[in-house]
N, C-alpha and C positions, 0 to 999 in steps of 0.2 A: 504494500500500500504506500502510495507516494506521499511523505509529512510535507504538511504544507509548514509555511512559514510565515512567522508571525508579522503582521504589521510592524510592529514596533521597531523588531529586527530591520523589517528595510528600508523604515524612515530612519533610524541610528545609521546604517548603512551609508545611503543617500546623503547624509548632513556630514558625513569625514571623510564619503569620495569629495566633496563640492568645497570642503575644509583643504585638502593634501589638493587639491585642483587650484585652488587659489592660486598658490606661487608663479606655477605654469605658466596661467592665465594674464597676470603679471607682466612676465617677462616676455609672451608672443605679443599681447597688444600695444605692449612702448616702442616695437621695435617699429612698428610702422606711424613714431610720431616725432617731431623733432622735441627735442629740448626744452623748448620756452611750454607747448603742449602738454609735456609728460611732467613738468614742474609742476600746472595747473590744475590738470587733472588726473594721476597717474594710473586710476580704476576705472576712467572709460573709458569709451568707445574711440577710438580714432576716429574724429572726423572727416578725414579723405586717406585714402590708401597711399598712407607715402613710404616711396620703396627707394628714397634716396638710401639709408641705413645699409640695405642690401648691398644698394649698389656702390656704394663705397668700399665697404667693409672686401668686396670682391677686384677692387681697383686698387686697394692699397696693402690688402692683408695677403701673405703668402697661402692662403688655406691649401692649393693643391699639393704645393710641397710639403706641408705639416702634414695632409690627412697620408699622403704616400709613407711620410718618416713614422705616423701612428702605424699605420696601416703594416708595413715591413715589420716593425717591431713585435705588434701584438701577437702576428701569425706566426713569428720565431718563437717567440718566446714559448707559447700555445704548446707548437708542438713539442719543443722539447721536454716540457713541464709534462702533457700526458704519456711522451715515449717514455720519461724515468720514472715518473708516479706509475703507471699501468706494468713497465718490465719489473721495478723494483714489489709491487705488491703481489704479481705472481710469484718472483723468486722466492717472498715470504712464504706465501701460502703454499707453495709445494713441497720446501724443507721449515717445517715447523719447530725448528731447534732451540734450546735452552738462549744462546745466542742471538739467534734473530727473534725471540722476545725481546731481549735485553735491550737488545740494537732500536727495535719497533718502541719500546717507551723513549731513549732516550730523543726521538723523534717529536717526541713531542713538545719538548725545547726549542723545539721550532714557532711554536703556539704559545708560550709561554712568557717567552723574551721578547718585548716590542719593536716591532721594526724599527722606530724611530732612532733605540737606544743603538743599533748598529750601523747608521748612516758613517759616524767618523772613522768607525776603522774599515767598512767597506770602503769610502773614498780616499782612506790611504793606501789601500790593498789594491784600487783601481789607477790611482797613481802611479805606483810602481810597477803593474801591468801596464800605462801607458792606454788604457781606454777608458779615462773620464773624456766627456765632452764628445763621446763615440757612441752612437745607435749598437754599436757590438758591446758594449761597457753596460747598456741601458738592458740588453735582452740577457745575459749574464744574470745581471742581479734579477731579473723579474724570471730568469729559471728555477729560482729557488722554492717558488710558487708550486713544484712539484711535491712536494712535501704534503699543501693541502691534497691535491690528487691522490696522493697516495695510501691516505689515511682514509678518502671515499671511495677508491678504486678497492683495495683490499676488502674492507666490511662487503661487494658485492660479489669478488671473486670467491669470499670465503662463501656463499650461496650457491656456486656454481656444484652442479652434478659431475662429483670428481671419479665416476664409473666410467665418463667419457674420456676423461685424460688416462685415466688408464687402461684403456682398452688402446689409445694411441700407442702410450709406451709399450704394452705387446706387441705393438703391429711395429715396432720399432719407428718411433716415430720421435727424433731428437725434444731438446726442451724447446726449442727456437722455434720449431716446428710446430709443437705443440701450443706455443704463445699465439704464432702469427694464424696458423689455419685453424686454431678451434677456439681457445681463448679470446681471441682477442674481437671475433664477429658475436661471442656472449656476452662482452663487457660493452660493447657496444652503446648501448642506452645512458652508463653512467657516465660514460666516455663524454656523451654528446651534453649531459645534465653538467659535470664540472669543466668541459670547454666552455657554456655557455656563462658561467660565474668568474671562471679564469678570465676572458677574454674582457668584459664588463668593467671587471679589477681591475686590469692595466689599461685597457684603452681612457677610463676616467681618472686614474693616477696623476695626484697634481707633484709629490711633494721629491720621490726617485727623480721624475726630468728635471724638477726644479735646481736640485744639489747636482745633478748629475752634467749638465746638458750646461751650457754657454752660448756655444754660436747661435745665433738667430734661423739660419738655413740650416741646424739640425733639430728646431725646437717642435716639440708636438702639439698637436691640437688644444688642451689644453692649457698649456704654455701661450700661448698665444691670446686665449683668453687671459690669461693673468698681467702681460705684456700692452692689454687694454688698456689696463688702468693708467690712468695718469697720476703723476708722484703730487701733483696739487691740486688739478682739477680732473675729473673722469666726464668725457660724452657717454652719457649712460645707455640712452636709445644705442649707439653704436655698440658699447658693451655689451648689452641684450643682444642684440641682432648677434653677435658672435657667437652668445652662449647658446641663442639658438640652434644656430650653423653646427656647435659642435655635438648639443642635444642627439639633433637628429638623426645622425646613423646607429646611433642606439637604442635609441626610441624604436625604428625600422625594426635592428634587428630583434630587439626585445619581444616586439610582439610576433615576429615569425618564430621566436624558440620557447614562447615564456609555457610552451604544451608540453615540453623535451623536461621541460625541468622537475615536473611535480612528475608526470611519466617515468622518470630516470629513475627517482627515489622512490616511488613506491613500486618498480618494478624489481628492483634489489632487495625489499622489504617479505614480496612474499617467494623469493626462490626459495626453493627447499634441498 
C-alpha cells in the first residue's frame, strides 16, 4: 500500500527548498544588472536583460584556458585516485592479513589529520620536487584523495561473491586478471558513486590552487573567481556573473549523476 504523505511534510519541504534557493536566486538575477541597479534593489527582478556582465566577463576573463587547466587536472587526478583506491582495496580484501588490518586502520590518519594542517610541508616537499606552480604538483597532491576511495571501494568489494574469484583462480586466472575482467565490471557502481564526489571535490577546491598555483595562465576556474575580487573595490554583478560561469558545469553534471550516487551506495549495501 503506497503511504501517503503528510501535508505538513511538504509544506516544511517546500519552505527550505525556497530557503537553500535563495542564494542561487541571488546571485543568477544581479548578474544581469549593473551596479548602481543591484545596489538598489538586489532581490528583484532585472529590469531589462542586460548581458553586458556576460559579455565582459568572456572578453577579459581567460575562462577557456582555466576550464581546460580545471578540466586536465580533475580527470588526472580522478583516475588515478580510483586506479589506487579500487587496486589497493582488492589487494586488501583478497589477502586478509594481520598486516593489512594494521596497514587499513592506520589509513585512516588520512581522515583524521586536517588537510589544512599539511599544506606547509607539502609545499616544501613540492618545492624541492620542483612542481609548485605546476598543474602536475596540483594532480599529485589531489591523488591523495585515493584514500577516500578506498575506504568506499573496499566496504563494496568486501560484498562481492568471492565463489566467482575463485572459480577464476582454478581456471588459473592471475590477480590482475582477476581485478580487471571480473572485479572491476562488479565494482562498477561504486566506482561511478565516488568518481562523482571525487570529481565535485576538486573541481570546487579553492584553497590547494590557491597555495599551490601563481601564474595566472595556470590558474583554475575557481581561482579566477577569487582573482575577481578587487583588493578595495569589487564589481559584484561581474563577480556573480563569474561564479555563475563556474557554477555551471557542475550544476550540469550534478544532475546527470546525482541517480549514480544514492544507486552506488545502496547497491553495495545489499550485496551478499
Amino acid at each position: 500500500m503506497k503511504q501517503r504523505r503528510s501535508p505538513i511534510t511538504s509544506v516544511v519541504m517546500i519552505a527550505l527548498a525556497c530557503l537553500v534557493g535563495v542564494p542561487l536566486y541571488y546571485i543568477v538575477v544581479n548578474t544581469f544588472k549593473t551596479q548602481q541597479e543591484m545596489a538598489k534593489s538586489p532581490l528583484a527582478l532585472p529590469t531589462s536583460l542586460f548581458l553586458d556582465n556576460y559579455q565582459r566577463i568572456f572578453e577579459t576573463v581567460p575562462l577557456g584556458r582555466s576550464f581546460l587547466n580545471t578540466l586536465v587536472v580533475t580527470i588526472a587526478a580522478l583516475l588515478v585516485q580510483l586506479f589506487v583506491g579500487s587496486t589497493a582495496a582488492y589487494a586488501m580484501a583478497m589477502r586478509a592479513s594481520r598486516f593489512n588490518r594494521i596497514f587499513g586502520a592506520l589509513l585512516l590518519l588520512g581522515f583524521i589529520v586536517p588537510g589544512q594542517s599539511t599544506l606547509i610541508p607539502l609545499y616544501r616537499l613540492l618545492v624541492g620536487a620542483e612542481l609548485v606552480d605546476t598543474l602536475r604538483g596540483l594532480v599529485i597532491i589531489y591523488s591523495g584523495g585515493a584514500i577516500f576511495c578506498y575506504f568506499l571501494i573496499q566496504a563494496y568489494i568486501s560484498r562481492l561473491p568471492f565463489e566467482i574469484i575463485e572459480a577464476a583462480r582454478i581456471d588459473g586466472a592471475g590477480p590482475f586478471q582477476i581485478y580487471w575482467r571480473i572485479v572491476l565490471p562488479l565494482i562498477r557502481p561504486i566506482l561511478v558513486t565516488v568518481g562523482i564526489f571525487q570529481t565535485m571535490g576538486i573541481w570546487n577546491d579553492f584553497i590547494t590552487p590557491n597555495v599551490f598555483l601563481s601564474s595566472p595562465e595556470k590558474s583554475t576556474l575557481v581561482l579566477q573567481v577569487y582573482r575577481s575580487v578587487g583588493e578595495f573595490s569589487t564589481d559584484w554583478p561581474a563577480f556573480m556573473t563569474m561564479s555563475v560561469l563556474v557554477l555551471v558545469p557542475m550544476v550540469v553534471f550534478f544532475v546527470l549523476t546525482q541517480r549514480h550516487i544514492v544507486s552506488g551506495l545502496l547497491a553495495g549495501s545489499v550485496k551478499s
